[in-house]
Rosetta silent file (secondary structure, phi, psi, omega in degrees, C-alpha in Angstrom):
SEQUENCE: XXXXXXXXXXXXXXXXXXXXXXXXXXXXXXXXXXXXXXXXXXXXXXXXXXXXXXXXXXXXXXXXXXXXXXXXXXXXXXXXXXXXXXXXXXXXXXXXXXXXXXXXXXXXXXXXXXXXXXXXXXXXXXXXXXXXXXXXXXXXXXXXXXXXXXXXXXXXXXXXXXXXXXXXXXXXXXXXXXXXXXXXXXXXXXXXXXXXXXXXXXXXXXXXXXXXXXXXXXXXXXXXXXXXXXXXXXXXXXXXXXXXXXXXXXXXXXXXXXXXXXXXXXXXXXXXXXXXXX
SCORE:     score description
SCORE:     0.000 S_00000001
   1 L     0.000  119.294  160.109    0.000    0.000    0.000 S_00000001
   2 E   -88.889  140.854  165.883    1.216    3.592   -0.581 S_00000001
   3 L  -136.002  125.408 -157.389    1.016    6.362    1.739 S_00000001
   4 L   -73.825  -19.716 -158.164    1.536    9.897    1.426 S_00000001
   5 L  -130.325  142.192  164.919    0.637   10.792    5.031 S_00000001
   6 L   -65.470  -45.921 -165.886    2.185   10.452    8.931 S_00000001
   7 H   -71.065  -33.002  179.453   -1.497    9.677    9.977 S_00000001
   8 H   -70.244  -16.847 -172.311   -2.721    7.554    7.386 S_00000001
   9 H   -82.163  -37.328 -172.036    0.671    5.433    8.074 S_00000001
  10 H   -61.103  -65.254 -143.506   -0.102    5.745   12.338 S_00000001
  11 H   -70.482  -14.735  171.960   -3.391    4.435   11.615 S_00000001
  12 H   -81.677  -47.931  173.373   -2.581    1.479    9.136 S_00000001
  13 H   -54.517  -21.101  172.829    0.201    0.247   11.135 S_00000001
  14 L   -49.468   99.046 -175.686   -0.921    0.568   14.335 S_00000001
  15 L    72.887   50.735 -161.825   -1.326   -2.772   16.581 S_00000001
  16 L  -147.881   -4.344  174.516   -0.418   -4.841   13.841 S_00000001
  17 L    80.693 -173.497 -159.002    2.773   -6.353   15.464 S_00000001
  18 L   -37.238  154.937 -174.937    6.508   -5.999   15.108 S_00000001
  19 L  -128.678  161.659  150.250    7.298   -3.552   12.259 S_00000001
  20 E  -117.483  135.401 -158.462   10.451   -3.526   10.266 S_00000001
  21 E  -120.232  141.607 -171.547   12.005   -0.110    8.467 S_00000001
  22 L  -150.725   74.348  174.035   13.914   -0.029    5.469 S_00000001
  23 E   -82.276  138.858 -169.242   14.545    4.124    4.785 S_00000001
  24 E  -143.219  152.570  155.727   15.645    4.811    0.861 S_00000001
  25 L  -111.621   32.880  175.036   15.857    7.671   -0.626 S_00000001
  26 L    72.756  169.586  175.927   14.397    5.521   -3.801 S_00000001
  27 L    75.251   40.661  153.089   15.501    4.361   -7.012 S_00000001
  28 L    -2.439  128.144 -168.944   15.271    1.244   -5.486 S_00000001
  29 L  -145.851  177.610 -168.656   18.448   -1.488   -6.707 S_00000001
  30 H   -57.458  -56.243 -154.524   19.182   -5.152   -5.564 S_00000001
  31 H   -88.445    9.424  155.376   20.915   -3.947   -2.580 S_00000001
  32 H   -80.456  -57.855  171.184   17.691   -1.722   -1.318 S_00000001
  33 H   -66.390   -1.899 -168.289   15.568   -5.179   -1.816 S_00000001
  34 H   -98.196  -21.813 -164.358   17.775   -7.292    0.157 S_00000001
  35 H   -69.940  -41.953 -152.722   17.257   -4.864    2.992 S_00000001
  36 H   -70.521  -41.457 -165.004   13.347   -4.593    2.485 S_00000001
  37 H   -66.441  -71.004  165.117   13.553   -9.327    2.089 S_00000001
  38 H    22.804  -88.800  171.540   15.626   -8.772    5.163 S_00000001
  39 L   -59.310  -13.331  156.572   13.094   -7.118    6.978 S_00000001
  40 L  -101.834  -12.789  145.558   10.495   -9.288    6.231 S_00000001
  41 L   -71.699  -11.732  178.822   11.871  -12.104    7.919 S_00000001
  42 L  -103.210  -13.340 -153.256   12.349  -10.679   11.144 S_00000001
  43 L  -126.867  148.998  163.061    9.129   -8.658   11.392 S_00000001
  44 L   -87.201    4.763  167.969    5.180   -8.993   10.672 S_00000001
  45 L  -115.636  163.665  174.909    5.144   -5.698    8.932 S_00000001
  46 L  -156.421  119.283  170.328    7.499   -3.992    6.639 S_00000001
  47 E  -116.400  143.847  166.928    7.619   -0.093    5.627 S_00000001
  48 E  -128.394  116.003  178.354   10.006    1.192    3.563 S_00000001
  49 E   -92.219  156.914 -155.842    9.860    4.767    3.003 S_00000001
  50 E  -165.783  103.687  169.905   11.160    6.734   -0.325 S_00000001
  51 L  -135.742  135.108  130.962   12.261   10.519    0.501 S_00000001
  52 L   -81.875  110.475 -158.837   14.751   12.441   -1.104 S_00000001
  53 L   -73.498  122.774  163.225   15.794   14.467    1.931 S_00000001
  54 H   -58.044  -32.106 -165.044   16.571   17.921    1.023 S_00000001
  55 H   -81.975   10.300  171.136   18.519   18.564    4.264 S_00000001
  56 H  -115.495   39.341 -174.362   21.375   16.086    3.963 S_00000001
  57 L  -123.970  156.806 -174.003   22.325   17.726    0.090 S_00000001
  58 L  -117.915  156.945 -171.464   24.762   20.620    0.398 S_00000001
  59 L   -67.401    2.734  175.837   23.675   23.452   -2.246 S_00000001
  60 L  -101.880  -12.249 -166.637   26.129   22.143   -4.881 S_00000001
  61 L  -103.287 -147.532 -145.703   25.557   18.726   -4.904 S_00000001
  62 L  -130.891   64.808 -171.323   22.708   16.803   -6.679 S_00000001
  63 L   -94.442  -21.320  161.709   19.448   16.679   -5.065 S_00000001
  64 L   -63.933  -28.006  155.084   17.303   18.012   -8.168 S_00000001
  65 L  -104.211   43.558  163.149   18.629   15.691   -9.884 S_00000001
  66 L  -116.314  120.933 -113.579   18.498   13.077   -8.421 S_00000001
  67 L   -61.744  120.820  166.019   16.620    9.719  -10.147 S_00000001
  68 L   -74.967 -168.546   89.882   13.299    9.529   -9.037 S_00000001
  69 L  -179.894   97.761 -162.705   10.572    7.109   -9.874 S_00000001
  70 H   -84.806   -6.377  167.877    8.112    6.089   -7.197 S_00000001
  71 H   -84.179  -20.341  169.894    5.757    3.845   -9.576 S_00000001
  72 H   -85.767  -19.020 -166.613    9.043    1.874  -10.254 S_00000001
  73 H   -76.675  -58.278  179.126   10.052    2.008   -6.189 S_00000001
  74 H   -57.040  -32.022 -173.539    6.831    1.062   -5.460 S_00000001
  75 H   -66.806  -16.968 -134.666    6.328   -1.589   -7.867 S_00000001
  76 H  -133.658  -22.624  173.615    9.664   -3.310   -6.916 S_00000001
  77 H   -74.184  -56.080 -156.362    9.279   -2.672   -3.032 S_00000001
  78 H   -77.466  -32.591 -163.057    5.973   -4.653   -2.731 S_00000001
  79 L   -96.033   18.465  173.411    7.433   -7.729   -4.771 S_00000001
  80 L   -95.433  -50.922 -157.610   10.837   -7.486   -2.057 S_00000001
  81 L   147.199   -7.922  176.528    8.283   -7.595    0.327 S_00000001
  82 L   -34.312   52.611 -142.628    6.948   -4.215    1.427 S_00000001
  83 L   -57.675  -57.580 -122.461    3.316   -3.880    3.154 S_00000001
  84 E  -144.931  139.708  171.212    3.277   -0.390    3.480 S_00000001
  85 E  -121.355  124.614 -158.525    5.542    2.055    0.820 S_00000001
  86 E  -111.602  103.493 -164.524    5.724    5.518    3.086 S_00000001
  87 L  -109.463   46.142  172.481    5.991    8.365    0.162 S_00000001
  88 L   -34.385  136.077  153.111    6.038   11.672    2.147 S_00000001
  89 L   -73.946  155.805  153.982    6.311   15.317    0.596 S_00000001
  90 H   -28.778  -69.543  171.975    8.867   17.893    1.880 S_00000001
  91 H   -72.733   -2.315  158.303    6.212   19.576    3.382 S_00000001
  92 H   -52.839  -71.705 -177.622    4.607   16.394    5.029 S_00000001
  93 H   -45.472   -9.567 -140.357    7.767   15.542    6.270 S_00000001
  94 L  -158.704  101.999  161.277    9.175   19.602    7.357 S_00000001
  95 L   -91.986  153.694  163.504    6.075   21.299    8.918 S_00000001
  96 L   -24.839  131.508  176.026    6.232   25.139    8.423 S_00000001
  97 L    53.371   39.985  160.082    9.444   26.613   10.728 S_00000001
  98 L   -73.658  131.205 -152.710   11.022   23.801   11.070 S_00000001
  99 L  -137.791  -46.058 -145.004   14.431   24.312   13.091 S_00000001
 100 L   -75.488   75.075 -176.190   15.098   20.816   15.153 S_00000001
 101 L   -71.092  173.088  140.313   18.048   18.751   14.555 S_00000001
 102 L  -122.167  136.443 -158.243   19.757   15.856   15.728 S_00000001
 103 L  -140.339  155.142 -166.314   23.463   16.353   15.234 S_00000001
 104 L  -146.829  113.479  168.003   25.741   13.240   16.096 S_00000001
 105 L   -82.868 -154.842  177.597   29.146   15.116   17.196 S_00000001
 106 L    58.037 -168.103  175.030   32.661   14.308   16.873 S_00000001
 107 L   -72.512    7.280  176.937   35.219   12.457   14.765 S_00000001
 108 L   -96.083  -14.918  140.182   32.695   10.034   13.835 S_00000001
 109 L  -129.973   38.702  163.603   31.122   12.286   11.509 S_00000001
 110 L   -98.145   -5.246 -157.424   33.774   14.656   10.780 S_00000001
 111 L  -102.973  150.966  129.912   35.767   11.832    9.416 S_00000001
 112 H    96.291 -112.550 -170.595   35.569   10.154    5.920 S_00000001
 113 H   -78.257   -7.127 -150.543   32.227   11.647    4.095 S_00000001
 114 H   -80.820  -42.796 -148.649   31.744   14.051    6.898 S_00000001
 115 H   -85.564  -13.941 -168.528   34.725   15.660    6.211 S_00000001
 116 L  -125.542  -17.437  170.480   34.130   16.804    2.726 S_00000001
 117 L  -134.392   59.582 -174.044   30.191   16.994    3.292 S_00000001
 118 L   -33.831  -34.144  170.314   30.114   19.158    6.820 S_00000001
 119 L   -71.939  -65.084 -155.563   26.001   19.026    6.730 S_00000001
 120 H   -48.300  -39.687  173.692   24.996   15.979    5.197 S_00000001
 121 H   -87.026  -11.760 -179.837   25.058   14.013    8.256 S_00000001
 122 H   -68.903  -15.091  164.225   23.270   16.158   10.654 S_00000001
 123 H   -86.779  -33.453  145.465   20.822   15.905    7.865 S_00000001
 124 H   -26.357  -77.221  168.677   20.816   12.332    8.058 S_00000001
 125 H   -57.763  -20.273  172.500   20.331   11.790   11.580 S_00000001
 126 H   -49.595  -60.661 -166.550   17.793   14.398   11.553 S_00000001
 127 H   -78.418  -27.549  155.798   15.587   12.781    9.110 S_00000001
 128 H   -34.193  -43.158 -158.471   16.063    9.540   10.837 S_00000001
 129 H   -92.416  -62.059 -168.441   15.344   10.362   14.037 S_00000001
 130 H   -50.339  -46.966  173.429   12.173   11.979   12.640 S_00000001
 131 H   -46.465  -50.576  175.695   11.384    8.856   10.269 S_00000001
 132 H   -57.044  -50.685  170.740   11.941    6.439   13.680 S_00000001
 133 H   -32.032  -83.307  175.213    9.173    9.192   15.016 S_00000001
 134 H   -34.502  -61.986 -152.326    6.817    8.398   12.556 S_00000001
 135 H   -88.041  -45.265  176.598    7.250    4.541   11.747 S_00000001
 136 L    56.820   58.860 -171.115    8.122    3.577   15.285 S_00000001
 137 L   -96.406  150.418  158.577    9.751    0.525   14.121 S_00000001
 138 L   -49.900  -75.887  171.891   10.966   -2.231   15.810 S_00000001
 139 E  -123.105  160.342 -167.817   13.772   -2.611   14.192 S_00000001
 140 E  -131.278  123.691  169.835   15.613   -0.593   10.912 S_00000001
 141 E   -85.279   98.470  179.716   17.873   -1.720    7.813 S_00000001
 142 E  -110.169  149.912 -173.300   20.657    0.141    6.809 S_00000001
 143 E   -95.047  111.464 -176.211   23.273   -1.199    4.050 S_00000001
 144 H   -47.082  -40.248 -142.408   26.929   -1.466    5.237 S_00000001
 145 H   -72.798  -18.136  147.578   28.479    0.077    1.834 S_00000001
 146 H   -80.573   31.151  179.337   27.008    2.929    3.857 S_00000001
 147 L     8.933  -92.041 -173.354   29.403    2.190    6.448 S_00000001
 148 H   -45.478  -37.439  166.195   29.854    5.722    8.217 S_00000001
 149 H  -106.158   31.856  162.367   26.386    5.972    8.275 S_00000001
 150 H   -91.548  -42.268 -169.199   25.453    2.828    9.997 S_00000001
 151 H   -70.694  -25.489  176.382   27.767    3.570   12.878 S_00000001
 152 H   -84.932  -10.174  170.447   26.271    6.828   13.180 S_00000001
 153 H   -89.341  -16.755  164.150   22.924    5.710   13.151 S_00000001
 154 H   -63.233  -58.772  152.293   23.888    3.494   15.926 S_00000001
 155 H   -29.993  -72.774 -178.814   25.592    5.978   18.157 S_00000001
 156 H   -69.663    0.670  152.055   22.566    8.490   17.842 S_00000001
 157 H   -74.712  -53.439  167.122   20.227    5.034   18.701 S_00000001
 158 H   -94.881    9.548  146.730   22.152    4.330   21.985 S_00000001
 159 L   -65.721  -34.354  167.700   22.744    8.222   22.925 S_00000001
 160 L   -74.741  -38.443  178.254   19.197    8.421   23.036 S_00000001
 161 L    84.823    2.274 -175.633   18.332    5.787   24.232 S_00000001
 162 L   -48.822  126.903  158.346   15.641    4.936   20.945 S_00000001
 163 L   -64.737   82.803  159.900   13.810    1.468   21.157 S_00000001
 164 L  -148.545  146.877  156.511   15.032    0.359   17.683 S_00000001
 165 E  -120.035  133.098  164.947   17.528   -2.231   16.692 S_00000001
 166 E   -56.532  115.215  174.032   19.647   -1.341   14.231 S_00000001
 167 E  -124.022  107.861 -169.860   20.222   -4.077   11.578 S_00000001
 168 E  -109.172  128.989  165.128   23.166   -3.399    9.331 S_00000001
 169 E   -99.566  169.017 -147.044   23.244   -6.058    6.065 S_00000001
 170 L   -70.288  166.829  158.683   25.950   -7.394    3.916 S_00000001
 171 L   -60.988  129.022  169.417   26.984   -4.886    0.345 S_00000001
 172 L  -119.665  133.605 -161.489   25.254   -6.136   -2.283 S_00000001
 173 E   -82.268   74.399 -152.600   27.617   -6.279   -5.866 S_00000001
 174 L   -64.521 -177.258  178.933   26.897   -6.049   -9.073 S_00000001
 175 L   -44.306  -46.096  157.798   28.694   -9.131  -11.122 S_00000001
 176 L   -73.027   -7.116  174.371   31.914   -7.370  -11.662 S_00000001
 177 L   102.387   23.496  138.828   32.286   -6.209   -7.905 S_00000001
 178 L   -54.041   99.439 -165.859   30.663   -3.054   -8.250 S_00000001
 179 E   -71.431  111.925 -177.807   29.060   -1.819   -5.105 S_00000001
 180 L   -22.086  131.996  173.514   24.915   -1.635   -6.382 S_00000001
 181 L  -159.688  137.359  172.222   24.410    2.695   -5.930 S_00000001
 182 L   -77.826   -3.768  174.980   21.436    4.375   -7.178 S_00000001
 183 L   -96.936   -7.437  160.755   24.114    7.027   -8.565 S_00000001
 184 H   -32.855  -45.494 -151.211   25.590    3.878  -10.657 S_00000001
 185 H   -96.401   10.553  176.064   23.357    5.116  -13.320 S_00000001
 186 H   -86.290  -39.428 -162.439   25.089    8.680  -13.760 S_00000001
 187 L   -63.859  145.341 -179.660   28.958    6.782  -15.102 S_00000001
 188 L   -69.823 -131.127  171.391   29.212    6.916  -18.471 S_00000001
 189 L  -131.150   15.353  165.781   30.605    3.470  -19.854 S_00000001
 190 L   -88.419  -60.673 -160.030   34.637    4.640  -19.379 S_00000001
 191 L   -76.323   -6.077  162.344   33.799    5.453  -16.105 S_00000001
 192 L   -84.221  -45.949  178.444   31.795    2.321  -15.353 S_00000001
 193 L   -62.301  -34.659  166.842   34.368   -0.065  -16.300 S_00000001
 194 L   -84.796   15.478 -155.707   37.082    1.701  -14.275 S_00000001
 195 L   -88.216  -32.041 -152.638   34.828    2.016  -11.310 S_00000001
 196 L   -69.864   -7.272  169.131   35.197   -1.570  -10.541 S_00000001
 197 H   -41.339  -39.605 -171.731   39.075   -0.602   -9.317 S_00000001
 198 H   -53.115  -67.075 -161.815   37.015    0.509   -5.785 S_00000001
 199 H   -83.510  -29.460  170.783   36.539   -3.184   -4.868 S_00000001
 200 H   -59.354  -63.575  167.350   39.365   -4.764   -6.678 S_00000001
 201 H   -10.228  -68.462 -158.972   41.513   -2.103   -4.061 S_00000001
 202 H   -53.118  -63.422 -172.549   39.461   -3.069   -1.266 S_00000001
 203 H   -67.480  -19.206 -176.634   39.690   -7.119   -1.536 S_00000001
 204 H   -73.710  -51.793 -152.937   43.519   -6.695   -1.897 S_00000001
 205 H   -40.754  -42.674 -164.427   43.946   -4.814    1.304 S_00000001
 206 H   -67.185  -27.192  158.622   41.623   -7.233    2.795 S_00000001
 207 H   -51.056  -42.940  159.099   44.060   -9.739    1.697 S_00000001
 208 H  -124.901   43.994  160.931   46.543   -8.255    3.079 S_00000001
 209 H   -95.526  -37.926 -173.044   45.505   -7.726    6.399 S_00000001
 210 H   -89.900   -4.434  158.083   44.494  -11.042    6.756 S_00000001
 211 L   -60.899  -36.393  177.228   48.173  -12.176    6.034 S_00000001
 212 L   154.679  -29.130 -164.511   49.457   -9.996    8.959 S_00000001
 213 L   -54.591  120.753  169.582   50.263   -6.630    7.516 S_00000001
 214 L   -84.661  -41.445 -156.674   48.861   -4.007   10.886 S_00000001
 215 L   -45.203  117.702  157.344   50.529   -0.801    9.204 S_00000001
 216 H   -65.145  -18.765 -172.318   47.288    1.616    8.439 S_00000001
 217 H   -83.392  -25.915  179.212   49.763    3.572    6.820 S_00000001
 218 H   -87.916  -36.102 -178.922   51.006    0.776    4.607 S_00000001
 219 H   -58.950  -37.708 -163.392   47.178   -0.533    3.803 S_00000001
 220 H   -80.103  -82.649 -153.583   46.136    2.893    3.036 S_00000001
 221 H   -47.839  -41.954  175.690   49.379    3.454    0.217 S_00000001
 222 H   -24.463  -75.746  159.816   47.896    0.131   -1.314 S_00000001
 223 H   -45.168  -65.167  155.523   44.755    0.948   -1.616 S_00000001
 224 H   -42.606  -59.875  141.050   45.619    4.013   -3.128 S_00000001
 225 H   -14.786  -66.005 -174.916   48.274    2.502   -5.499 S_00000001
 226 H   -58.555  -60.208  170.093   45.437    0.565   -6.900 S_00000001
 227 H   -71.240  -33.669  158.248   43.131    2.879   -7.838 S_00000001
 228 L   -73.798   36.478  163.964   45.268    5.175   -9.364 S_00000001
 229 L   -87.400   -4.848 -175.327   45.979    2.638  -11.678 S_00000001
 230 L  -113.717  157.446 -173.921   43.071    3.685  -13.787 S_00000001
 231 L  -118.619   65.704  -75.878   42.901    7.275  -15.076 S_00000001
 232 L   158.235  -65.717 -111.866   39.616    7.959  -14.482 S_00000001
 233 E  -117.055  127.149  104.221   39.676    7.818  -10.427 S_00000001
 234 E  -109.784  132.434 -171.488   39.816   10.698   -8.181 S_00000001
 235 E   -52.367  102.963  170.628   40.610   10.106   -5.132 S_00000001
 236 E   -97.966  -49.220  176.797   38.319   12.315   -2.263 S_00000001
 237 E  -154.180  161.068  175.877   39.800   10.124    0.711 S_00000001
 238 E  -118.167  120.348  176.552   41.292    6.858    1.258 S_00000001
 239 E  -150.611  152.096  168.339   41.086    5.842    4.935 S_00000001
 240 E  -129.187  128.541  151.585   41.305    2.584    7.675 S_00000001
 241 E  -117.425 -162.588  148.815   39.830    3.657   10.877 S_00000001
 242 L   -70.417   78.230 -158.605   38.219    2.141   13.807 S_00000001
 243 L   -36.008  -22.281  168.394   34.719   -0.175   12.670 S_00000001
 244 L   -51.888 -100.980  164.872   33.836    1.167   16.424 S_00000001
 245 L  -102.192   18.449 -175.734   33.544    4.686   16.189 S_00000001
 246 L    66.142   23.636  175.650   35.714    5.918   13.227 S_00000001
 247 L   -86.305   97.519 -136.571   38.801    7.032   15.264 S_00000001
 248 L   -58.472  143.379 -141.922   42.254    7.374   13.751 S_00000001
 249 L  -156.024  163.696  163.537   44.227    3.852   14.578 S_00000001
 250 L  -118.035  -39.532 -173.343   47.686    3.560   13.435 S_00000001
 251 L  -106.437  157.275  176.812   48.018   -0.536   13.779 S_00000001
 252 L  -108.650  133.628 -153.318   44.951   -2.649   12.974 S_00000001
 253 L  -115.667  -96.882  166.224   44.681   -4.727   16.601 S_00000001
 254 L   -86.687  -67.055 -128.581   41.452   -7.081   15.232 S_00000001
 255 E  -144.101   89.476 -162.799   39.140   -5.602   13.083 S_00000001
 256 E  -124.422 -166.744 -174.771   39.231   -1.632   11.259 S_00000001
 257 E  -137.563  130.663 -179.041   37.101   -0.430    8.320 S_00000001
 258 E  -104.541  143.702  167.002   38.966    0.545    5.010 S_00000001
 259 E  -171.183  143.542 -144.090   36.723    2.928    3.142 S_00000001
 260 E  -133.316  163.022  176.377   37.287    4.943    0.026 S_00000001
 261 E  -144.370   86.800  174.876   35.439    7.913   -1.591 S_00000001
 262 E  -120.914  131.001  160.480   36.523    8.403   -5.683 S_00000001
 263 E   -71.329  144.376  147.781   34.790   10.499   -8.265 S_00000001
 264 E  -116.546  123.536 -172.100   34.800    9.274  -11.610 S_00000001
 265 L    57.123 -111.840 -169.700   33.930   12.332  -14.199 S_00000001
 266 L  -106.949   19.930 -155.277   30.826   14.000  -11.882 S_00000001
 267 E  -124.539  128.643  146.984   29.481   10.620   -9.833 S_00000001
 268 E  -114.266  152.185 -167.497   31.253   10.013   -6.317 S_00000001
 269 E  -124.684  136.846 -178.869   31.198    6.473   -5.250 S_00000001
 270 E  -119.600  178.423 -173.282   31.684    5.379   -2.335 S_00000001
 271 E  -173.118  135.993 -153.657   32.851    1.584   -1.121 S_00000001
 272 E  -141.911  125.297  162.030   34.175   -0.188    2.273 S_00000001
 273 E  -118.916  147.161  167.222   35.740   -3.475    3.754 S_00000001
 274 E  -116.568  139.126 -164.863   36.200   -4.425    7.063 S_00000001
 275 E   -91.849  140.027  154.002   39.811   -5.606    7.443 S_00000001
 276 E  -125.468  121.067  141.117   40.351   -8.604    9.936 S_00000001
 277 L   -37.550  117.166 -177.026   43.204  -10.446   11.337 S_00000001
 278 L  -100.901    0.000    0.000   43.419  -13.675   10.581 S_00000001
């Protein structure tokens, strides 16, 4: 069912048992449905909601254009598994004079996309918190290849104290090792085929972490190495932090998060491993 409304969604959902949340900002891909199939195994409900937030776009980047189509979202939601598709407007969502964030401080979003997009997560957690508000879900599905902003949706769950559990699911790939992005569909076809350097990078590192190599400083020149093997790739950051909170680590002890940000032409992509000790 779609719905356009906070109230009409309180009142379908309502008493209806466990709910599961799947927030998209549409243009719905493989790795959106795995979230939504996910979510229908744990829960007796399933909402998935399809906003394009204005407040986590900075005024240069690309929220008018960015791909729409809520008769394909919907159609493609319901056969994942959807009950309820929650299709707010700006002004549903953003009542007149709206001024009330939630801002998640520190290096944990200052670091990695934070660092290059100073708003974007305080718009994030905002609309989140506000979403949680609404939906009142049991539990919520977020997609690791958003890494930074699973941990931060995490943080801002237990700083709060929010009855939700947070359920972060595996990256889903296209065939060549291309992490699935609804911005996939901006690269031209130079810039698709060198794209797939992000994961080739990624799997060596992982490789060679799990041999022994600790140095973040040596993982990180790898990683980098790699991807500028194509000429294509620029580089916005290369980084291994902590998979905890995103804190600068010098040795990997168990377990860190490698996670890259490269434009190719105008599309930045972003893609993540977590590094382990074997």
């Amino acid at each position: 069912m779609l719905v356009e409304s906070i109230q009409e969604l309180r009142k379908q959902t309502k008493g209806k048992g466990s709910v599961g949340f799947v927030p998209t900002m549409g243009y719905l891909h493989q790795g959106h449905l795995s979230l939504i199939k996910a979510a229908k195994k744990d829960n007796d409900l399933v909402v998935v909601s399809v906003f394009v937030n204005p407040t986590q776009f900075a005024p240069n980047e690309d929220f008018e254009s960015y791909p729409r189509d809520i008769d394909r979202d919907y159609k493609l939601a319901v056969e994942a598994g959807a009950d309820y598709v929650f299709h707010p407007s700006v002004d549903e969502m953003y009542v007149p004079g709206a001024s009330t964030y939630v801002n998640v401080e520190g290096p944990i979003t200052g670091q990695l996309c934070g660092a290059s997009r100073p708003t974007h997560f305080k718009g994030v957690t905002s609309v989140v918190n506000t979403l949680f508000n609404i939906v009142k879900p049991d539990r919520a599905y977020f997609g690791q290849k958003d890494a930074q902003q699973a941990i931060i949706i995490k943080k801002m769950v237990r700083d709060l104290h929010m009855d939700v559990e947070v359920v972060v699911c595996p990256i889903i790939r296209e065939e060549d090792g291309l992490a699935m992005s609804s911005r996939n569909v901006y690269l031209n076809e130079d810039e698709r085929s060198q794209a797939v350097i992000l994961n080739q990078a990624l799997t060596e590192a992982e490789g060679v972490v799990a041999k022994g190599e600790i140095s973040v400083a040596k993982v990180v020149e790898g990683i980098v190495a790699k991807i500028n093997t194509v000429p294509l790739a620029e580089i916005d950051y290369v980084s291994v932090l902590s998979n905890f909170d995103l804190s600068d680590i010098e040795q990997i002890e168990d377990e860190a998060l490698a996670a890259v940000a490269v434009r190719f032409g105008k599309t930045r992509l972003i893609d993540n491993r977590v590094l382990k000790l074997k």
